[in-house]
VOGU-3710 file (C-alpha; in Angstrom, 3 decimals, decimal comma):
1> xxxxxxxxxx> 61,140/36,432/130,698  62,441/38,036/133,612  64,086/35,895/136,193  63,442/37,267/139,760  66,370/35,352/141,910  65,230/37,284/144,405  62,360/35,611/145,438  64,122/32,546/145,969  66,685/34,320/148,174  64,020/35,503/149,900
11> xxxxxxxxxx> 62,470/32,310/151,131  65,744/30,866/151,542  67,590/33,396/153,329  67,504/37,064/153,909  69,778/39,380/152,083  72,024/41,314/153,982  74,199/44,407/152,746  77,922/44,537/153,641  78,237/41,848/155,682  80,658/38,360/155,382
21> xxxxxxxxxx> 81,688/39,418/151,831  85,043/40,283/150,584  86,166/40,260/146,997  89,543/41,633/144,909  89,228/43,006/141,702  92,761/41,097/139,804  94,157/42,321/136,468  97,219/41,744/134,998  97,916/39,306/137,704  97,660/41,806/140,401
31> xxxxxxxxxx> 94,898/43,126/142,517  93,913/46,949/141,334  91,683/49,699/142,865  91,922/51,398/138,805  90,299/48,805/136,139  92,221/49,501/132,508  89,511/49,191/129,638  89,674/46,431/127,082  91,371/44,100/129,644  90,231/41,571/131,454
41> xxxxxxxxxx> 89,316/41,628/134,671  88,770/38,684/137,572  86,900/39,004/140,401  88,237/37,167/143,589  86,349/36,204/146,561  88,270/36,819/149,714  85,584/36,128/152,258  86,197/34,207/155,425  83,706/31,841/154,881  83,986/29,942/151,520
51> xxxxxxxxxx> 82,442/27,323/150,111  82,077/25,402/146,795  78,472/24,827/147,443  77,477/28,293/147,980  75,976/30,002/144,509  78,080/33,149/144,006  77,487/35,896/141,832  78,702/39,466/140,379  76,971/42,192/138,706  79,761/44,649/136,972
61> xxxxxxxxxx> 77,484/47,490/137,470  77,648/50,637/136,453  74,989/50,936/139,199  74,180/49,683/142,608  72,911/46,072/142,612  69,051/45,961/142,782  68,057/42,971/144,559  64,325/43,580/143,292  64,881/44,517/139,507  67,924/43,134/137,419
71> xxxxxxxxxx> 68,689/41,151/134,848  70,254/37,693/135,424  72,129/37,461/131,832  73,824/40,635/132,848  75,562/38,936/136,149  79,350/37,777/136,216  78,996/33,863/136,738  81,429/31,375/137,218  83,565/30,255/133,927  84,864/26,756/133,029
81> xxxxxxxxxx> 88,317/27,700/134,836  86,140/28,455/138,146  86,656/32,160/137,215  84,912/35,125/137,718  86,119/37,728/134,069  84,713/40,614/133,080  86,067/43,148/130,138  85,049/46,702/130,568  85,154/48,743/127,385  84,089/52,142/128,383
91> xxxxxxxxxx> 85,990/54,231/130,576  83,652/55,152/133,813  82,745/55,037/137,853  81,575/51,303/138,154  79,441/49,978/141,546  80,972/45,880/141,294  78,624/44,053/143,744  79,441/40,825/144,959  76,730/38,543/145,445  76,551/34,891/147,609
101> xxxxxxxxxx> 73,901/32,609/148,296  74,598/30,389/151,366  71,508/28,535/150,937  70,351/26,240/154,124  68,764/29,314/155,394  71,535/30,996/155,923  72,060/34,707/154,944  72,502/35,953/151,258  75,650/38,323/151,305  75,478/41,867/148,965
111> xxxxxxxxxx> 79,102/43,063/148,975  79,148/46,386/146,600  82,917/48,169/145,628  83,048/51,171/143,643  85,641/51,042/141,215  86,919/53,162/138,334  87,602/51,966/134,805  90,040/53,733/132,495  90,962/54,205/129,351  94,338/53,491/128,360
121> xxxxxxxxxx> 95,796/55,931/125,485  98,941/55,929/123,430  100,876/58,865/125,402  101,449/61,848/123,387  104,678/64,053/123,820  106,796/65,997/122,184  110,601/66,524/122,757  112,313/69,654/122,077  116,413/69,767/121,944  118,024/71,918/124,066
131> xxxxxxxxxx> 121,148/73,817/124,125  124,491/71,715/126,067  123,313/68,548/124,963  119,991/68,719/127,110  116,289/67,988/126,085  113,451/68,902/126,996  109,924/66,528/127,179  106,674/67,773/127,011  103,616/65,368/127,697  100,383/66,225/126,442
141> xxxxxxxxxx> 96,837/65,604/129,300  95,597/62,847/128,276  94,364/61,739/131,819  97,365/59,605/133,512  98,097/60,019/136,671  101,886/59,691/136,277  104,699/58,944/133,380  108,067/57,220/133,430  110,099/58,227/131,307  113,151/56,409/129,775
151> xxxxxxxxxx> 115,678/58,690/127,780  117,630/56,017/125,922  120,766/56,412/127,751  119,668/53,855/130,665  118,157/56,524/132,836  114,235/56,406/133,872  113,084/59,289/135,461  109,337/57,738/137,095  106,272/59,379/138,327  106,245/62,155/136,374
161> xxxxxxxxxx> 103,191/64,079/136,962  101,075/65,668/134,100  101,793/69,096/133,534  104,883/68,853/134,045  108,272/69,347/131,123  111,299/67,763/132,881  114,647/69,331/131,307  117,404/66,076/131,100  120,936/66,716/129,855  122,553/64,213/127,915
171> xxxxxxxxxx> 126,532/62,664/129,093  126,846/60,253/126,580  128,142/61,487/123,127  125,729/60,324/120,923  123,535/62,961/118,738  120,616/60,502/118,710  118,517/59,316/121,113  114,979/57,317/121,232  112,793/58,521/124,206  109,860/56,228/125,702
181> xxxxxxxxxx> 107,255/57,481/127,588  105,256/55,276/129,723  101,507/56,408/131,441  100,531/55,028/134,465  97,405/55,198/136,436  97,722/55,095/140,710  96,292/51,528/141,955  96,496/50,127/138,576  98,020/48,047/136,039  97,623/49,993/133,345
191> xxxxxxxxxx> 100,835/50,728/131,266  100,864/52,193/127,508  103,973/53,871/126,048  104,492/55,981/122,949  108,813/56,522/121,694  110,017/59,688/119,721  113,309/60,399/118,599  115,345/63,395/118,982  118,586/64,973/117,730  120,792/66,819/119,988
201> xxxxxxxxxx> 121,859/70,335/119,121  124,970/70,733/118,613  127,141/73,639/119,971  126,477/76,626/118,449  129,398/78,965/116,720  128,842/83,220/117,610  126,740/84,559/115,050  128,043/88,138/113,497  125,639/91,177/112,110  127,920/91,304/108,690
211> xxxxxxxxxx> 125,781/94,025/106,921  123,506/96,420/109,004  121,729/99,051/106,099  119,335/101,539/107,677  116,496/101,802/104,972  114,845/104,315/106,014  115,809/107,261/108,566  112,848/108,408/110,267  111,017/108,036/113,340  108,982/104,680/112,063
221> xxxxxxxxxx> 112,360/103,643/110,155  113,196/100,052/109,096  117,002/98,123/109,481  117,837/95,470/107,151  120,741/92,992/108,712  122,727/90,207/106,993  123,369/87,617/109,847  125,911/84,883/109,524  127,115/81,935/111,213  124,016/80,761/112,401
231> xxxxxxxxxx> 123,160/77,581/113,747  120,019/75,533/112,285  117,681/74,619/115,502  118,283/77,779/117,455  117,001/80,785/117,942  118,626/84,161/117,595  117,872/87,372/119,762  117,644/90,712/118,387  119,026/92,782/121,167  119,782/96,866/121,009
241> xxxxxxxxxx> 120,891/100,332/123,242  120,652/103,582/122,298  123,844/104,655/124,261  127,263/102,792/124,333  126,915/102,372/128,471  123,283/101,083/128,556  121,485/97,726/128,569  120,559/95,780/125,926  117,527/95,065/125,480  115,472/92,220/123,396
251> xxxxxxxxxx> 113,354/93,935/120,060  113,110/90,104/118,697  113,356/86,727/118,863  113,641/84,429/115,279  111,710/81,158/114,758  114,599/78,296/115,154  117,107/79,288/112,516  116,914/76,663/109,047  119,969/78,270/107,195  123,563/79,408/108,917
261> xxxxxxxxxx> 122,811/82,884/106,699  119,846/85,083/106,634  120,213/87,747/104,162  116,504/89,752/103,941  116,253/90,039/107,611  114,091/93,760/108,232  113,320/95,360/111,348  110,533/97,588/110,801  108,685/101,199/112,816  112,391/101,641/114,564
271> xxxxxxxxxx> 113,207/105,483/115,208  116,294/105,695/113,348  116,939/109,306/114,044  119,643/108,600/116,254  122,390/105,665/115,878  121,423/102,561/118,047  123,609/99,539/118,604  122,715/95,973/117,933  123,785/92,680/118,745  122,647/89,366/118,184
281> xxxxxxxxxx> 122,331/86,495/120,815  121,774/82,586/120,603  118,925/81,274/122,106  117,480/77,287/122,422  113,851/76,423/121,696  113,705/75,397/125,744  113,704/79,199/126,465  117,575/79,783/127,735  119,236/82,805/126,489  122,767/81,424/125,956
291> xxxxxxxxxx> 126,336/83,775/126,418  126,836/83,471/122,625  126,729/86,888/121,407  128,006/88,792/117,812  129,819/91,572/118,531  127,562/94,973/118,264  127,481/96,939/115,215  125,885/100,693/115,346  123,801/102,197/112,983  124,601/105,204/111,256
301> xxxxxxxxxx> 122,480/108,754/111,296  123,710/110,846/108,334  122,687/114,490/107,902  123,427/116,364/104,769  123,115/120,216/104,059  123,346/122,335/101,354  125,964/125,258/100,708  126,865/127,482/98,093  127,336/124,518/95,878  128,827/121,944/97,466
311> xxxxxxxxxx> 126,670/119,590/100,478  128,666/119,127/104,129  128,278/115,559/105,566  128,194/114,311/109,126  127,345/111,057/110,474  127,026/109,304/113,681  126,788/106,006/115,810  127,295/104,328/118,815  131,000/102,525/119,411  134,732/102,788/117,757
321> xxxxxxxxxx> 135,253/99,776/116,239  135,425/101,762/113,076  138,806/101,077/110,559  137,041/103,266/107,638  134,113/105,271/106,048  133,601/105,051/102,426  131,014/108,291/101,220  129,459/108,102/98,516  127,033/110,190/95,886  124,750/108,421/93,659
331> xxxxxxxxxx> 125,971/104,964/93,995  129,855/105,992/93,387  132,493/106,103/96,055  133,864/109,746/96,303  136,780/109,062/99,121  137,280/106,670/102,105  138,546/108,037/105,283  139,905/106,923/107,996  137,549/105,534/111,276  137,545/108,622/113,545
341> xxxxxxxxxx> 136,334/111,060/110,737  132,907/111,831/111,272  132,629/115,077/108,523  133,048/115,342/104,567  132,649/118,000/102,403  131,505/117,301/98,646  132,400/120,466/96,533  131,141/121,750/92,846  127,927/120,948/92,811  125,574/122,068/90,101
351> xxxxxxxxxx> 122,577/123,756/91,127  119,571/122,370/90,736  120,566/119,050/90,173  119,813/116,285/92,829  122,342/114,514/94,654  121,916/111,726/97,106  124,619/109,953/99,792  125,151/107,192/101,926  127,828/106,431/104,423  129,504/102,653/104,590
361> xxxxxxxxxx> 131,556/101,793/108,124  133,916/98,900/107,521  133,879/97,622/111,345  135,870/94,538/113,467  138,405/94,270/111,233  136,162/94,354/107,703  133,733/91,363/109,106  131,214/94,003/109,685  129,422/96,847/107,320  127,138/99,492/108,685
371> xxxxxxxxxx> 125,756/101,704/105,667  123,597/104,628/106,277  120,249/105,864/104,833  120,220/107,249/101,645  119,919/110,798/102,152  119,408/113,540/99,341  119,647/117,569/98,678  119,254/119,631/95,459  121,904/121,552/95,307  121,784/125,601/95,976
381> xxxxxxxxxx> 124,242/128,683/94,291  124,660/132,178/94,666  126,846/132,252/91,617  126,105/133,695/88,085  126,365/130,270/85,684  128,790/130,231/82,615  127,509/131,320/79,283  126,231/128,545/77,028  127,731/127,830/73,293  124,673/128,727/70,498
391> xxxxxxxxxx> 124,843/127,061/67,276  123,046/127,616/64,387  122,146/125,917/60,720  119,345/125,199/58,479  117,045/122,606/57,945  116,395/120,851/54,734  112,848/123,080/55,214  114,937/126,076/55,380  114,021/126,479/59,212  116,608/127,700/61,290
401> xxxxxxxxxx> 117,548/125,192/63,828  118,989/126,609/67,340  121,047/124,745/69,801  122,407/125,478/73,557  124,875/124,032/74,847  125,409/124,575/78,618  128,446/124,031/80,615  128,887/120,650/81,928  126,670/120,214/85,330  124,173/122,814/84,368
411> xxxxxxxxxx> 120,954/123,396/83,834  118,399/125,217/82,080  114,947/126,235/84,316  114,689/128,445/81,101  116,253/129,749/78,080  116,252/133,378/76,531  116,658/133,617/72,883  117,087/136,924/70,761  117,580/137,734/67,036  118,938/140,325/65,042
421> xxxxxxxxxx> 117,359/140,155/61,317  120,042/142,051/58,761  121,916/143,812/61,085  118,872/145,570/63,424  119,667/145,327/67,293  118,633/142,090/68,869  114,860/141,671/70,185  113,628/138,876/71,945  112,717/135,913/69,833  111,064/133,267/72,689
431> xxxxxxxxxx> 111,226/132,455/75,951  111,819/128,043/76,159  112,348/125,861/78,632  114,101/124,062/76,054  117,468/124,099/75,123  116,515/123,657/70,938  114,815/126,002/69,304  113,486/125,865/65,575  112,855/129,636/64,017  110,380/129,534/60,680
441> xxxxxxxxxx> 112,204/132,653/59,642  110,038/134,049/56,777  110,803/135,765/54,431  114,193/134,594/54,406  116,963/136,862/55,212  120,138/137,074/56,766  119,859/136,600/60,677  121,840/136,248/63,958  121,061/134,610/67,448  122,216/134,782/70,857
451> xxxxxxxxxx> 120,620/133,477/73,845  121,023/132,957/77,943  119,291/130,700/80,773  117,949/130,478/84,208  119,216/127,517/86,280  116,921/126,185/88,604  118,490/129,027/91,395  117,159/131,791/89,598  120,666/132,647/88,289  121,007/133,718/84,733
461> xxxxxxxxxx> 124,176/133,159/82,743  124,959/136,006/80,252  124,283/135,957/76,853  125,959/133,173/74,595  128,223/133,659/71,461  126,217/135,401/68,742  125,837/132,805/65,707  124,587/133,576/62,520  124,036/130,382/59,263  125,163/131,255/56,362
471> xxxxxxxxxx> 122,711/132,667/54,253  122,069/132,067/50,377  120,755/133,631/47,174  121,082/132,585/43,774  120,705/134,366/40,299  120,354/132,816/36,716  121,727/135,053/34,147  119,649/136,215/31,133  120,619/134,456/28,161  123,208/132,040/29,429
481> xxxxxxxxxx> 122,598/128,908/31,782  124,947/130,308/34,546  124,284/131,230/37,627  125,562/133,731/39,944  125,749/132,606/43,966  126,152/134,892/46,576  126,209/133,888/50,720  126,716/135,378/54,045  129,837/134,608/56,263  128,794/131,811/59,289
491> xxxxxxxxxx> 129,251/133,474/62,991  129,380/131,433/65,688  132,202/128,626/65,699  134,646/129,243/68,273  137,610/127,915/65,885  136,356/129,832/63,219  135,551/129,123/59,934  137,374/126,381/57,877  136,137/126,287/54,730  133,042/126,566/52,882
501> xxxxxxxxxx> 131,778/124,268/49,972  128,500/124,715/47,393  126,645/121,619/46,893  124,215/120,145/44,466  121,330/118,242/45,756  119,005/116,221/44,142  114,985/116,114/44,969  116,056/113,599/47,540  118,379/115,698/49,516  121,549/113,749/48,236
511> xxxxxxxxxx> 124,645/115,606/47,311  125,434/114,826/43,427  128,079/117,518/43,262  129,939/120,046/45,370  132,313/122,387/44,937  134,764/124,298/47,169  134,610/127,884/47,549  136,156/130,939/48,720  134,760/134,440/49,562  131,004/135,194/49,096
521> xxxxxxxxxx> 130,314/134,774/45,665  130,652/132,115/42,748  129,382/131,913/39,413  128,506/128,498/38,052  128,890/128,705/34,108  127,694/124,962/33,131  124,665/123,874/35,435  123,840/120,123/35,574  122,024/119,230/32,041  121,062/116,179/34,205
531> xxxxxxxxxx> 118,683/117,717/36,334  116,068/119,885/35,617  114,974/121,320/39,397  118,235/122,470/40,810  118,913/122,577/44,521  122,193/124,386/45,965  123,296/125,094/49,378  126,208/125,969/51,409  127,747/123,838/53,518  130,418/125,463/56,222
541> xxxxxxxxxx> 132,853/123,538/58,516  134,415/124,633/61,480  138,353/125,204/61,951  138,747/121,920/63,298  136,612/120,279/61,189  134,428/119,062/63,909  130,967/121,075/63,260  129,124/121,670/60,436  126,292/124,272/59,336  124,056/124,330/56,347
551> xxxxxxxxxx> 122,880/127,464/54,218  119,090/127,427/53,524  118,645/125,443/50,554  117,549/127,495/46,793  116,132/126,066/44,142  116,314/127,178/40,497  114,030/125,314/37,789  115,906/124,949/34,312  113,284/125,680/31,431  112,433/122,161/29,431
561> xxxxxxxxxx> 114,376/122,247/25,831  112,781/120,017/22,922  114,273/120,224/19,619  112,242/119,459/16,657  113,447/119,095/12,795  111,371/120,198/9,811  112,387/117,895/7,757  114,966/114,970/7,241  116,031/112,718/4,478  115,489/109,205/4,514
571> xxxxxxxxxx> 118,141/108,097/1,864  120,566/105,885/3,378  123,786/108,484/3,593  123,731/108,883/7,373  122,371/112,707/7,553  119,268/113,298/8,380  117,790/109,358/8,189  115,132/109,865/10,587  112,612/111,677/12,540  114,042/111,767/16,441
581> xxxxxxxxxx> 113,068/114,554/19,026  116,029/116,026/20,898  116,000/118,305/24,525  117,119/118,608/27,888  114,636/117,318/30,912  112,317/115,193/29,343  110,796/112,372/31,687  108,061/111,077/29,659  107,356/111,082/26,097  105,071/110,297/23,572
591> xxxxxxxxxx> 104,778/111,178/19,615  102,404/110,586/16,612  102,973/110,994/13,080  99,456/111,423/10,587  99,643/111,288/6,835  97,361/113,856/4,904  94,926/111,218/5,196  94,826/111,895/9,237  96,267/108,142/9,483  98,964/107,172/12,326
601> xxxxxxxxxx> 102,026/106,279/10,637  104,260/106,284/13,438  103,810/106,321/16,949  106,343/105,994/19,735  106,375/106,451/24,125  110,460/106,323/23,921  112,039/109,280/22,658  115,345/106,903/21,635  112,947/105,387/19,231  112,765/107,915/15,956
611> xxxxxxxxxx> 110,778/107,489/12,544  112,263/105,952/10,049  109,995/107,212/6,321  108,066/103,943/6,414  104,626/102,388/7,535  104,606/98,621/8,157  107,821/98,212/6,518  106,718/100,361/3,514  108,454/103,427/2,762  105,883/106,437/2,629
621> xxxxxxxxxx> 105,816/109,376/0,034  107,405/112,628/0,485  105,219/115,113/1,664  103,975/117,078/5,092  103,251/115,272/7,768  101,604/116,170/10,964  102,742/115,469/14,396  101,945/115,394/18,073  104,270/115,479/21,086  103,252/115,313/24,505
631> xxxxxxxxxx> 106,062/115,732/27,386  106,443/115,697/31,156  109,290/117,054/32,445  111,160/116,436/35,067  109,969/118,875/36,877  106,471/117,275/36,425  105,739/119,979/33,571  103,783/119,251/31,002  103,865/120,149/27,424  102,303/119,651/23,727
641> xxxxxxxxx> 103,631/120,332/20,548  101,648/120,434/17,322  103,591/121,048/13,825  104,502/119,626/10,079  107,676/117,178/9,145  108,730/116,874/5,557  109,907/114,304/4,134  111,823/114,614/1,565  112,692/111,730/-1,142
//
């Protein structure tokens, strides 16, 4: 139920606004125009006329005081301790109104105060170390008016405002310190404070560009530096001039360094055309550029053009703190010269072939490298090339294998070869951009070769040696196992011949037998007995002994021999015992023996096994008997033989 106190105030007395009342708002022990949240507050009457007996109120707002409509429970009455305490927990504009009834029909005093009530945060800040022992605070808006702040050394710098980042250098010689800041609100009691630590930088050493490597040299090129002796916490400028009088100027600035070496550090879309110098400067987090600077190191332009085989070098950059240049050609150092030469000539190049160069500067006494962009030419000639070497052999296919060899450093855009085939003048054979060549040759028959090339300048060499394999025939005689060889000299090796030697192959292509030789013809009276399929070739070694070329390779088949008795003698006296098949070449055999009945009496798949005269043990009667052979040679021939065996008793 509602309580309307103002109907008894108004038969007892009539309220009046602003008049007789006085009150202080205390907290903390002190009287405040600001009222922190979450503390308590006491409200003080200062009025002149005080008494016990008078009924005093306060309503804590936020709004005016309604003498018509409020609520009693919500009023600030008088505690135990004869206090008036009130705890505000939201931050806000507050109307505090001051109410006392005089009773005795005396007046009823409304005394309103607007007040504000604030919240009272944890500061936040953040301290960044400076260069020459100084630091730097920055305090984050989080609504105080002003901040003290205490730097751990015993000085307090007070009322700083927000906003504000207040630079303090350090005279102590300590690297750590603890900083407190403390928010404050004007007219108020409110105090909160928040501590961070920080580390003082110490002084930094100068940093040196140790390796500067342009990467690419073009108008969007890219630089890649090695830095060194860097300090962790600071920054590091990237500063450059085109020109060894102008200003430097700042291309970069590094996040604070974490390593004293930075190895991978690229500067990319750079025109790198012409040299430009760089240095490197040390820089704190607080924004001061500091006087700590490398010493400058130039980039290098290299230009490369072609001659008559050979490439001319010059190179360029900015400053002469130069002790050498090292050149070099595909990764190899041709010659170091001294720091003023700016020109080198590379001579004997091949044409055709690709060559690339950089340019190294040792600089400040070797702490410094500047190496250029790798830049490449394909060499050009006016001059007719040297004649290759041809060599020549067959092929266990009797194919006649070809092989140029060029000079050293050349190369062949294409190659030219010709053939003469028993002694008619050369004609074209092919034209190859390859330097082997393999020629079917059929029919076989005595041939020479020569060919030339195009290098990649359109220059063509003359025509090589002429080289001609030896070339081989071979004749059985009539009547007699021998055979007759005859051969063609080898052309071609530029020591000449050294000797020439006839070898035996088997069907495997392995040498069983060879035999030296002289002239151009050999007769072989006693042919291998071993092997039915004959294979000879020639092979000829060079003066030196360090080539070698094959004949094509002739075969000669060896007729199969089998030898079969008409009759033997099984008696005991050692002539004659036994049946047995004898010949030359035989690789499989088998053999059956029939009575006159047409019955198997013997029967054998090993021609070392021969027939003895008996059946099971039993000698058998003399007589004819019938036989069958059957025989692969080999050769992989086949043959059958059909006849009579007697047997005599």
């Amino acid at each position: 139920m509602r309580l309307l106190l103002f109907i008894l105030l108004l038969f007892t007395a009539i309220p009046v606004f602003g008049q007789e009342g006085c009150f202080r708002a205390i907290q903390n022990e002190q009287e405040v125009k600001v009222i922190c949240a979450g503390i308590p507050v006491f409200f003080e009457d200062c009025s002149a006329d005080q008494n016990t007996q008078y009924t005093t109120f306060y309503d804590p707002g936020p709004d005016a005081f309604d003498p018509q409509y409020f609520e009693q429970s919500e009023l600030v009455n008088r505690g135990a301790d004869g206090r008036f305490q009130y705890t505000y927990t939201e931050p806000g504009k507050y109307i505090i109104t001051q109410i006392i009834n005089r009773g005795g029909g005396k007046s009823t005093t409304i005394e309103p105060m607007e007040f504000e009530v604030v919240a009272t945060p944890t500061p936040s800040f953040t301290v960044q170390a400076c260069a020459s022992r100084s630091v730097q605070v920055t305090i984050a808006d989080i609504g105080y008016d002003l901040y003290d702040i205490d730097y751990g050394d015993n000085t307090v710098v007070r009322e700083v405002k927000d906003g504000e980042q207040p630079r303090y250098t350090y005279q102590g010689t300590a690297s750590n310190y603890t900083i407190t800041v403390r928010g404050k609100y004007t007219g108020s009691s409110c105090e909160t404070s928040s501590t961070n630590t920080v580390t003082l930088l110490p002084t930094p050493p100068t940093p040196a560009i140790t390796q500067l490597e342009v990467l690419r040299q073009a108008t969007d090129g890219e630089v890649l530096f090695t830095l060194e002796n860097l300090q962790p916490g600071y920054r590091y400028v990237l500063e450059q001039r085109t020109t060894a009088t102008g200003n430097f100027e700042t291309i970069f600035t590094s996040a604070p360094a974490t390593q004293n070496r930075w190895v991978d550090f690229r500067i990319g879309k750079v025109d790198t055309r012409q040299p430009i110098q760089f240095r490197i400067r040390t820089a704190d987090n607080c924004g001061n550029q500091l006087a700590i600077l490398s010493a400058p190191v130039s980039s290098l332009v290299l230009d490369v053009q072609t001659g008559n085989e050979l490439a001319n070098l010059n190179w360029r950059s900015i400053g002469d703190n130069v002790q050498t240049h090292q050149v070099y050609r595909d990764g190899n150092q041709l010659v170091e010269l001294n720091g003023s030469t700016t020109t080198y000539t590379d001579p004997n190049l091949n044409c055709g072939q690709s060559y690339c160069y950089q340019v190294s500067s040792i600089l400040h006494n070797g702490q410094s490298r500047s190496i250029s962009a790798s830049r490449c030419i394909e060499a050009t000639s006016t001059t007719t090339p040297a004649a290759g070497y041809l060599y020549s052999t067959y092929d266990e296919n009797n194919q006649v294998q070809l092989n140029l060899t060029l000079p050293q450093g050349q190369t062949a855009q294409q190659v030219r070869y010709q053939r003469s085939i028993d002694g008619v003048p050369f004609a074209d054979l092919i034209n190859s951009e390859q330097t082997n060549y393999t020629d079917l040759l059929q029919p076989l028959n005595p041939a020479c070769y020569r060919a030339s090339y195009t290098n990649p300048c359109e220059r063509s060499a003359a025509y090589s040696n002429t080289t001609c394999p030896v070339y081989l025939i071979a004749v059985p005689q009539e009547n007699s196992p021998a055979i007759t060889f005859g051969w063609t000299g080898y052309v071609g090796f530029p020591d000449g011949v050294g000797r020439y030697t006839l070898e035996l192959l088997d069907t495997e292509g392995r040498v069983v037998s060879s035999i030296p030789v002289t002239g151009n013809t050999y007769l072989e009276r006693n042919p291998s007995d071993e092997l039915q399929e004959l294979r000879y070739r020639i092979r000829v070694t060079s003066g030196n002994g360090s080539a070698t070329s094959f004949s094509n390779t002739v075969v000669i088949q060896q007729p199969l021999q089998v030898h079969i008795p008409n009759a033997f003698t099984p008696n005991g006296d050692g002539l004659n015992d036994v049946l047995e098949v004898k010949g030359r070449f035989i690789g499989s055999f088998s053999i059956k023996v029939y009575n006159n009945m047409g019955q198997v009496v013997f029967s054998a798949d090993d021609r070392n096994t021969s027939w003895d005269g008996t059946y099971q043990g039993k000698p058998q009667p003399a007589g004819a008997y019938a036989y069958e052979i059957n025989i692969v040679s080999q050769s992989g021939e086949t043959k059958r033989r059909t006849g009579t065996v007697t047997l005599l008793r």
